[in-house]
N, C-alpha and C positions, 0 to 999 in steps of 0.2 A: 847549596840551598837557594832557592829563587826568590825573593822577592820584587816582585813586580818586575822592572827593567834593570836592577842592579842583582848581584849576585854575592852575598856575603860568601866567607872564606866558611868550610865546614869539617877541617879536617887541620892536623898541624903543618902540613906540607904548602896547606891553599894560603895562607894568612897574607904574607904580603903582595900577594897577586891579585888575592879577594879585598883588600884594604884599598890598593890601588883603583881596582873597580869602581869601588863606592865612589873616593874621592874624585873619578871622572867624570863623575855624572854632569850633564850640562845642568841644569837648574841648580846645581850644590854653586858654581860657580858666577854663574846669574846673580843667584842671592850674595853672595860676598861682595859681585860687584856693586850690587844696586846700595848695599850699605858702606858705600866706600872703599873698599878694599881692591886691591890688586892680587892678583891670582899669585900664590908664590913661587920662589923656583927653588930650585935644588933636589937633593934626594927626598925618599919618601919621608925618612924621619925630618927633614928639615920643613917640608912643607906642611906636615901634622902640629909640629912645634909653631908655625907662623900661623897656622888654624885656630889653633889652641890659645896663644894670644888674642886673637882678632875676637873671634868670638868671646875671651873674656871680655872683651870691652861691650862687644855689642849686643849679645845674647843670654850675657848672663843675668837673670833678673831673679835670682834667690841671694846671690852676695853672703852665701852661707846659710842660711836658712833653709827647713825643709817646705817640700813642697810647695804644701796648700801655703804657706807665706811668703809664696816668690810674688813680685809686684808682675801687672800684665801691662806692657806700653802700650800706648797710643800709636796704632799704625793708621797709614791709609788705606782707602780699599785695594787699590795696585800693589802694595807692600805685602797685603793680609794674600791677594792670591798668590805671587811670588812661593809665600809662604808654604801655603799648599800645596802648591804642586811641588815641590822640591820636597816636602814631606811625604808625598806620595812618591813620588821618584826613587824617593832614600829609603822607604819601607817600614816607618813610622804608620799608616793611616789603614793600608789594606790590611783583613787577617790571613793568613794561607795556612792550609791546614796541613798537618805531616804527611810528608812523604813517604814517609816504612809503614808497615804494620806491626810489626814487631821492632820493641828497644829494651835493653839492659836496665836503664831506669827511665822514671819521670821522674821531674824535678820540676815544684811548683815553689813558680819565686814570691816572694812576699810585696806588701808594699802597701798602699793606704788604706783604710780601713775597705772600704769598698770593692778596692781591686781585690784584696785576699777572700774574699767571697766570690767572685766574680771565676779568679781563677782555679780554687776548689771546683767550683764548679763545672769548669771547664772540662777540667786533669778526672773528674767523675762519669761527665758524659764520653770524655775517649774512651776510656777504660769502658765502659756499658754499650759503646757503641762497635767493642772489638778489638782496638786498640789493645797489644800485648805487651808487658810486661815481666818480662822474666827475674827481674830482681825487687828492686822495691821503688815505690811512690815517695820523694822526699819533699815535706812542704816548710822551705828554708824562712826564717825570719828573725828577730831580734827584740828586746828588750826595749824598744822604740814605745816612750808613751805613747797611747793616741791623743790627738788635738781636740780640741773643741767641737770644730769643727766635722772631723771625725764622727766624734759620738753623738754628733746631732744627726748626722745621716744613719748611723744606723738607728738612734732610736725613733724617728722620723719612719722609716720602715720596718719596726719593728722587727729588727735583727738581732742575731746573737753579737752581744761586744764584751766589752772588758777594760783592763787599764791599759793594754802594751797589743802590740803588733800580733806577737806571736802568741797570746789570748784568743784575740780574733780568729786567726788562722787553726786554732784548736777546735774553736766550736762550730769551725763552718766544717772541719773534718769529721766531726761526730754529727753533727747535722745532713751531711749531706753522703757521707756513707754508710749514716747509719749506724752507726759505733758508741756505744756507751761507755767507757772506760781502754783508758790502755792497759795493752798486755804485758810489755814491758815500760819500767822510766829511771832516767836518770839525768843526773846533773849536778851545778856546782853555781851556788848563790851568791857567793863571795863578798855581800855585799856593798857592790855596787852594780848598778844594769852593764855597764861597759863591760866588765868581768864576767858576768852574770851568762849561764848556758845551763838549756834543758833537752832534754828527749825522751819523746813520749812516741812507743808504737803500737797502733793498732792494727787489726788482723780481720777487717771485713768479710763475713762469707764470698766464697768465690771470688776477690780479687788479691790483688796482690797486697803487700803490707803496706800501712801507712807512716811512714815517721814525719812526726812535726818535731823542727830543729832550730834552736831557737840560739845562736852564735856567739860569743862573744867577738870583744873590737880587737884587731889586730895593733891598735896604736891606742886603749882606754884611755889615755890621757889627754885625746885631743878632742875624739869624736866616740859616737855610736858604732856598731858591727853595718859593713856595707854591703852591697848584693856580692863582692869579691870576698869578703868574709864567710856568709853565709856557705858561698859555694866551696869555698877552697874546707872551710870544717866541716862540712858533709862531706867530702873526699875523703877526709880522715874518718872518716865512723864505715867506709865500703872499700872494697880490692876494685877499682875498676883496672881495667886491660885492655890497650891496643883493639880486640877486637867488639869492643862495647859501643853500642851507640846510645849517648844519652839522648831524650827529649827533655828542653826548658819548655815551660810554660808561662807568659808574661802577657803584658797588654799590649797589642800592637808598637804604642807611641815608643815604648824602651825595648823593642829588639834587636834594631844595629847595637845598641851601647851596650845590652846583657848579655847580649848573643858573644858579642866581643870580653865581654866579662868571662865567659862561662870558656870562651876558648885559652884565657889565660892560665883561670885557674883549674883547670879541669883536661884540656884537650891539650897540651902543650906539656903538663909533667905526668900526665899518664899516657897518651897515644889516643886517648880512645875519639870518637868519633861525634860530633855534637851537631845537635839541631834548635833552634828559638822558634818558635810560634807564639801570635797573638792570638788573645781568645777572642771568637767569634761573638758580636754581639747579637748578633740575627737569630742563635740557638734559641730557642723557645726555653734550657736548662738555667740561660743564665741572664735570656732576657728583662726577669722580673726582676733583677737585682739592681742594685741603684749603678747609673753610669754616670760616671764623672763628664763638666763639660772640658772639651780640650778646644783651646784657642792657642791663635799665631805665635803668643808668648811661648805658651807651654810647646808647641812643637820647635819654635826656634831653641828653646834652652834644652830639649833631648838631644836635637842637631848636634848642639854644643857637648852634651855626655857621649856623644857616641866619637865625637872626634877624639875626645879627653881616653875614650876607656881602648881608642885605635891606637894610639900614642901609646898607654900604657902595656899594651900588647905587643908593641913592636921596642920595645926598649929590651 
């Protein structure tokens, strides 16, 4: 898969070839050094591991925290370009649209209140635009409250919301395909959200099925369900096979790092075949929907998820 001048890995065979890739990029290298660092040596996993460090020091501005409450530094204006172009380089900023016309599934990832509208939206206009799917539409998410902040953007737009992630991601599927009720549901309350998993599917005229999947955490006792979660328990709920090609659906700034996610969980213990796109903001489908702003912060600490989620891919 292309993005821009780097080429992520799209297959189990391409990974450490497509890893390598990315990590060559000149501007990836630029920026380490302009923030001090020295370029590292050794094999691939050692230089990921010395990534992985560096950028915790110097990228990381959530320190555990989600999102919307990661701090934004104070950069210079030479710093802030740096930034950018190396975000463009890496495949954070362009959207490129899929390459097949036909895939096995789609798989819409979840994520702040806004993006999960944004990306319904997206995974609706493929699919109406032609886009085929011969198995089904999964719109992965989790028990994640939404913030404050959150529900002030959609009630501000006068959106469908809710208490949790995958709320959201419920009412923008029956909104936006038009779906009153699902056909099928099931799940398991357990009470507590980290435990906590639903599924709900709907059956659109004329398109293919919809499931909204809503994950428990692979580790409840530390954290929430992650985009690794989501995807690895959607795997369990479908047979994929060798000859399957999924398509992920996300927002540009997290496709090295989900893309790398989805080849963990997904393309690596079944064979099958994976692609990431960001969703186009320029569509007219999903223009009116609110767009987050994204600054140097925020693409320097993806920079940083997408080294952390290369790491965990090659271990």
């Amino acid at each position: 898969m292309r993005i821009r001048d780097v080429a992520l890995p799209s297959a189990p065979g391409e990974v450490a070839e497509g890893v390598r890739r990315w990590l060559q990029a000149p501007s990836l290298r630029s920026l380490v050094g302009h923030f001090g660092g020295d370029w590292p040596t050794g094999d691939l996993s050692e230089v990921l591991a010395a990534l992985d460090a560096f950028s915790a020091r110097h990228w990381d501005f959530r320190a555990g925290r989600e999102r919307p409450d990661a701090r934004e530094p104070a950069l210079d204006p030479h710093t802030v370009a740096l930034v950018l172009d190396a975000a463009a380089a890496l495949g954070l900023v362009r959207p490129v649209p899929p390459r097949r016309g036909t895939y096995a599934h789609l798989v819409v990832l979840g994520g702040l209140a806004h993006a999960c509208l944004r990306r319904v939206a997206y995974a609706a206009h493929l699919l109406r635009a032609g886009t085929r799917v011969t198995g089904e539409v999964a719109v992965l998410g989790s028990f994640r409250p939404l913030s404050d902040v959150e529900r002030r953007t959609l009630a501000d737009g006068g959106l469908p919301a809710g208490d949790t992630e995958v709320a959201v991601l419920d009412a923008a599927v029956r909104r936006l395909f038009g779906v009153a009720a699902p056909t099928e549901q099931d799940g398991h309350h357990a009470g507590h959200p980290h435990h906590r998993w639903s599924s709900r599917t709907y059956h659109p005229p004329g398109l293919p099925p919809v499931r909204v999947l809503a994950a428990p955490s692979s580790e409840p006792e530390r954290r929430r369900a992650h985009t690794a979660d989501t995807q690895r328990f959607w795997a369990g709920h479908v047979r994929l096979s060798p000859d399957d090609q999924v398509l992920c659906v996300t927002a540009p700034i997290y496709v090295p790092f989900q893309h790398c996610d989805a080849l963990r969980t997904l393309a690596l213990p079944y064979g099958c075949g994976v692609e990431t796109v960001g969703v186009d903001p320029a569509l007219p489908d999903v223009a009116v929907l609110p767009e987050p702003t994204l600054t140097p912060g925020r693409y320097l600490q993806e920079i940083r998820s997408a080294i952390r989620s290369m790491r965990a891919l090659l271990v």
